[in-house]
C-alpha positions, 0 to 999 in steps of 0.5 A, a space after each residue: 789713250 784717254 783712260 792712259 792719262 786718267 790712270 796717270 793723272 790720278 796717280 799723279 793726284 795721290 802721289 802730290 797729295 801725299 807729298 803734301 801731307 808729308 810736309 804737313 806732318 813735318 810742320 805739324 812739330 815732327 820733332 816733338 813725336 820723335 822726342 816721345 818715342 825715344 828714351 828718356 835720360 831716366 829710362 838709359 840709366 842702365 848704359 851707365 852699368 860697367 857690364 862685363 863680356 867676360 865671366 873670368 873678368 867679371 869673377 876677378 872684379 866681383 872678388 876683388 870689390 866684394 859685390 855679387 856677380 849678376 848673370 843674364 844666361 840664356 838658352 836658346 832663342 832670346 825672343 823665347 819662341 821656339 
């Protein structure tokens, strides 16, 4: 029974200890880390680029403006493994 409440009372120990360095992280400016790891307005510049699902769609477009078609065609895994 004594070795019962060791094991649980540890258990306990840890799983408090990490409840408080979670609030530690948070306090600790989370936001500022979550800022760094997503894009910047710079880096989502290409959301802006009307892209085409439809090559006819693309093609009448491309003839009707005079600019080139870019292409992104691949074949098989998109990962390149394999």
């Amino acid at each position: 029974m004594r070795r019962r409440e060791l094991i649980c009372g540890t258990l306990a120990l840890t799983a408090g200890g990490s409840r408080n360095g979670a609030a530690q992280v948070v306090a600790s400016g989370w936001e500022s880390k979550l800022n760094a790891l997503l894009p910047t307005p710079e880096e989502e510049r290409w959301l802006s680029i009307p892209w085409k699902l439809s090559l006819s769609e693309a093609i009448g477009e491309a003839t009707r403006s005079g600019r080139p078609i870019m292409a992104w065609v691949m074949n098989g895994n998109p990962l390149g493994c394999g």
